[in-house]
N, C-alpha and C positions, 0 to 999 in steps of 0.2 A: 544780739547780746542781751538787750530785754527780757528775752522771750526766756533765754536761758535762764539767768537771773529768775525768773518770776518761778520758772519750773522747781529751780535748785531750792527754792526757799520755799516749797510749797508747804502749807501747813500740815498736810494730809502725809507727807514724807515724815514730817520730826515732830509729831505731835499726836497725843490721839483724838479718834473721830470729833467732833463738834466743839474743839478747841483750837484757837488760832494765836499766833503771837500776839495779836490786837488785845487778846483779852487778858494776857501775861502783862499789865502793867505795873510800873511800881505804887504803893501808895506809902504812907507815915509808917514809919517800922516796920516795911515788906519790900524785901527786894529780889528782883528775879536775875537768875541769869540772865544775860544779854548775847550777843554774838558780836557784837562791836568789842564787848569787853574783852574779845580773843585780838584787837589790833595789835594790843601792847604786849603780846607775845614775845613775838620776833626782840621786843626790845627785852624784856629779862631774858632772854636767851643770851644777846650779847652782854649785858652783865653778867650774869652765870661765866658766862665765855671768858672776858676780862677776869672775872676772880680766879679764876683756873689758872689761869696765866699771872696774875698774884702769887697763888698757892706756888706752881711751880718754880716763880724765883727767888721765891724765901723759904718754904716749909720743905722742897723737895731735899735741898743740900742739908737743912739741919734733919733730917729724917734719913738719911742716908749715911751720914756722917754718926751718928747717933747708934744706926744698926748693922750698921759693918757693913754695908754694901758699894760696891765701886764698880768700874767698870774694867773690867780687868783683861779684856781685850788686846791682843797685841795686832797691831795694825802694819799691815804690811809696805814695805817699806817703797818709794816712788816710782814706779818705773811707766813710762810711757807705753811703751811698746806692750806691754803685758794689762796695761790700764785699755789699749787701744783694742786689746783681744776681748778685752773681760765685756766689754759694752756691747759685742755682738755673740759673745758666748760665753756663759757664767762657769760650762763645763766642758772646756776645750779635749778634747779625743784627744787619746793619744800619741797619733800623728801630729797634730799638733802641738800638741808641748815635747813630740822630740824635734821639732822647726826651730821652736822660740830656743829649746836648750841649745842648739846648735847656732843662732842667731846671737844669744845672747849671752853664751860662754859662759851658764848656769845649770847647773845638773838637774835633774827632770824632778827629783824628789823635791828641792829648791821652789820648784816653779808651781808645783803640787801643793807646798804647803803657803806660798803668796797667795794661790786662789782660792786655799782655804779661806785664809784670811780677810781675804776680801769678799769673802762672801758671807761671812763672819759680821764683817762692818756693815752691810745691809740691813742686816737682823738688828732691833731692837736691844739696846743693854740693858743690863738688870737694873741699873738707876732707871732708863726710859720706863717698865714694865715696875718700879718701883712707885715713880710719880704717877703711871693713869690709876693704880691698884687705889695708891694713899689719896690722890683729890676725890675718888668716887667712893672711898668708906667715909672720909670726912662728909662727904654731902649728903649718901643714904643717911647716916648717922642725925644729919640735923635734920633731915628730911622726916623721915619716921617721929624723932621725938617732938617734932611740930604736929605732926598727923594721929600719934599715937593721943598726946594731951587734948588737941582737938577732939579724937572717937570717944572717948572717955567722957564726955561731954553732953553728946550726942545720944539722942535716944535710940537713932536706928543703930549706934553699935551694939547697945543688947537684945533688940528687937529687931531684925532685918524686915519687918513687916512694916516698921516706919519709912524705909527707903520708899514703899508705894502710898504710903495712906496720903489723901489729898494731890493725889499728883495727876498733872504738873503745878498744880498751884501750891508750890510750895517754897516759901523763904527760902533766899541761901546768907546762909552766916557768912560775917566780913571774914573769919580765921579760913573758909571751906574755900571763897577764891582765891584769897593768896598761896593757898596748898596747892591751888590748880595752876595759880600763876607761877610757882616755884617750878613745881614736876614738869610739867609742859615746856618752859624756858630751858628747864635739865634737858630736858631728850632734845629739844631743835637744837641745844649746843653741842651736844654731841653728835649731830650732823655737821656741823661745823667740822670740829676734829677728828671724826672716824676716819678719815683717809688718811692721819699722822699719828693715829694710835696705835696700839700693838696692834700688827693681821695675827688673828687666829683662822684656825681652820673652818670653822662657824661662823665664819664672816658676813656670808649671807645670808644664815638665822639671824646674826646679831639685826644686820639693818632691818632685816622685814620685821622683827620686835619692835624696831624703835619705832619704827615707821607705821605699826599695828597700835604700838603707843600712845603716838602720838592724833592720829585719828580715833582713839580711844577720849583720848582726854578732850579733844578739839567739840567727837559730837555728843559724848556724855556732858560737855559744860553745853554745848547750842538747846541742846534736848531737854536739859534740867534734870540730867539722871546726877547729879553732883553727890548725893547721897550713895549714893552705890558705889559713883568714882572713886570718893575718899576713902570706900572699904578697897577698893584692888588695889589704890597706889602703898598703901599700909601695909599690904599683904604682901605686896612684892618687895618694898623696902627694909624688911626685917629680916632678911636672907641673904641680900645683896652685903649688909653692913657686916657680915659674919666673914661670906666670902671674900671681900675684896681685903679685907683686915687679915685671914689667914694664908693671902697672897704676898701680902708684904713681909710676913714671918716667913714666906716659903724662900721670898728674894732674898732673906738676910740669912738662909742657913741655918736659921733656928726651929730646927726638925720637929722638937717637942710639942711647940706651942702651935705650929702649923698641923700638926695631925692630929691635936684634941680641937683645934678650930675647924679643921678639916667635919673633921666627926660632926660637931654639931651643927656646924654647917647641911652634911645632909640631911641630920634630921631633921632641923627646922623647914627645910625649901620640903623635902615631902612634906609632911604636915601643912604644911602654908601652904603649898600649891598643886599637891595631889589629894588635901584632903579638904582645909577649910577653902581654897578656893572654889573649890565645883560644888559644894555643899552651903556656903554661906554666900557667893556670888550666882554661879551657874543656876542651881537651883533653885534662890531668889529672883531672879530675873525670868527664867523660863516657867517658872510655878507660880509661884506667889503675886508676882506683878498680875498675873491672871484672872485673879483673884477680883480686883480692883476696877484694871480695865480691858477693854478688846485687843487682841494682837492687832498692830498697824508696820506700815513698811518699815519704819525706822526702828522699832522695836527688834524687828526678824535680822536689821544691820550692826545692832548692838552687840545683838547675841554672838550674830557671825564673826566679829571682832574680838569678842570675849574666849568663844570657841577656836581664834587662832592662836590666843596667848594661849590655852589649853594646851593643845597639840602642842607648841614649843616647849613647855614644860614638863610633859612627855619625852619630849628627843632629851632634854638636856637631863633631867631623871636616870633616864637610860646611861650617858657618859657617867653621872655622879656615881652611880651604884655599880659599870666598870670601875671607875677610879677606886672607888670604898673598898672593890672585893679585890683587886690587886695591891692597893694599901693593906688588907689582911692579910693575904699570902706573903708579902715584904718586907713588914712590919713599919713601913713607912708611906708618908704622902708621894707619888712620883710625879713628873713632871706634868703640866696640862697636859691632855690630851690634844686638846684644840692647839697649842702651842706649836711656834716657830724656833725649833730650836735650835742653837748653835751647832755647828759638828764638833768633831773630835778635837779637844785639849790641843792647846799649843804643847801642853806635855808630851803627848802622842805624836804630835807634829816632829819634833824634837827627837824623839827616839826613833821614828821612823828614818828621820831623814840623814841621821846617823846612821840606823842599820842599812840603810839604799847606799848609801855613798861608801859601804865597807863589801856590797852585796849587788854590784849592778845589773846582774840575770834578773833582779824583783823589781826593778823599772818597770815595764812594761808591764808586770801582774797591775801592780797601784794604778798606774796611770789609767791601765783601765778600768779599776772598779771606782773610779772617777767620773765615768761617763754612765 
């Protein structure tokens, strides 16, 4: 375990040549990152976590309450035997729901629109997909204008040629780790609740992001690349605050202000992540840092990290600018792509099961475009 330890930490990994952690000390008005400084992670995480769960028992009901959103859900109503089906098959054939109808002295369209239902209640409601939207614009929101007032500050935000000058011996300001304390504690808490959050389709982009994140944040603060860090969590936060805000307009119905949010939503994320990200990170990092010092291992892991946020921003580019050019053809935002979404209206449910029970030859059609 030594051996490893001693390898993992080698200077020649996270440093460049003829510079060792020993000589990274602090003195009077100079203080370096540390890697112990990442212990107390995991603990704002769980605070992050706890306020979420704040947010959700106060802010989510008057937020909901406030934009018309409810769950409007009609839940299907007890039955054992039909609960007893659904657990080993969510889409029972239809042979089997002409059993249960014959079992349970209920007509097939009946039983048809139970497993709608309940399959219905599995999915996420528009309050659930209300609260992850509204706690994650509220925290980009604070997030950015902590990071944007901090760059503003900063000399490497008009200069990206200061992220290398003197490096690694270079101060980190007290506001530049609490950024890093914030954003880091963000994404490990959403490991926490990823598996109780909305499932989208991109489920397994979303985590290899987080998780691309968070190894971002972890070895850009061990390395001292802190100045770079605080350009890409900025650049990703100023996107995030647009979209998750014309999420919550999408949840309440209100068409208007979700598709001029929509709008500028994607023009900002191109811009921020197909233009100033590979032009003011990518191209800083691979060019300029060059400049200064020798490529070394941990340098080529950086990039390789920075290069997968790349490539996601790519795929997800690709869905926005679907979504954009079918909002022009429709003249409206439509549903996520990535979304899980409910089937067809208890209205449809309703009128079907009225026309089946005046129509029973169309049994069997439904039932089976059920499977």
């Amino acid at each position: 375990m030594e051996n490893i330890s001693k390898w993992f930490w080698a200077d020649s990994f996270w440093l460049p040549a003829g510079i060792s952690f020993k000589d990274l000390q602090d003195k009077p008005g100079f203080h370096y990152a540390k890697p112990a400084d990442l212990y107390l992670l995991p603990l704002w995480a769980i605070c992050i976590f706890c306020i979420r769960r704040v947010f959700d028992y106060f802010c989510t009901p008057f937020l909901a309450y406030h934009l018309g959103v409810k769950d409007t859900r009609k839940r299907p109503q007890p039955n054992f035997e039909l609960e007893k089906t659904y657990q080993s098959t969510k889409v029972p054939s239809s042979k089997k729901i002409e059993n249960l109808s014959k079992k349970l002295d209920w007509s097939e369209s009946k039983i048809l629109v139970w497993f709608r239902r309940r399959r219905n209640m599995d999915r996420p409601s528009l309050v659930q997909k209300l609260s992850e939207a509204s706690w994650r614009c509220f925290f980009y929101t604070v997030a950015f204008t902590f990071g944007i007032v901090l760059l503003v500050q900063a000399p490497w935000f008009w200069d990206n040629l200061y992220c290398w000058v003197d490096y690694p011996r270079q101060s980190m300001w007290q506001s530049v780790y609490y950024y890093y304390m914030l954003e880091g504690g963000f994404y490990i808490s959403l490991l926490f609740s990823i598996m109780n959050d909305v499932k989208r389709k991109d489920f397994t982009e979303q985590l290899i992001h987080h998780m691309a994140t968070i190894f971002l944040i972890v070895f850009s603060y061990v390395a001292n690349f802190v100045r770079i860090g605080s350009m890409v969590m900025a650049i990703h936060d100023i996107s995030d605050v647009i979209l998750e805000l014309a999420k919550c307009f999408v949840y309440a119905k209100k068409a208007v202000w979700a598709d001029n949010l929509f709008t500028l939503f994607a023009v900002v994320f191109i811009i921020s992540r197909l233009i100033i990200y590979p032009y003011c990170v990518i191209h800083t990092t691979w060019v300029k840092s060059m400049w200064l010092f020798k490529p070394y291992a941990g340098y080529y892991f950086f990039n390789a990290l920075l290069m997968i946020l790349q490539i996601l921003h790519i795929f997800w580019a690709a869905i926005i600018i679907k979504m954009a050019i079918r909002m022009v053809m429709v003249g409206k935002v439509e549903k996520d792509a990535r979304s899980d979404v409910e089937e067809e209206s208890d209205e449809y449910e309703d009128e079907q099961s009225s026309s089946l029970s005046s129509n029973p030859q169309s049994n069997g059609k439904v039932a089976h475009s059920e499977t």
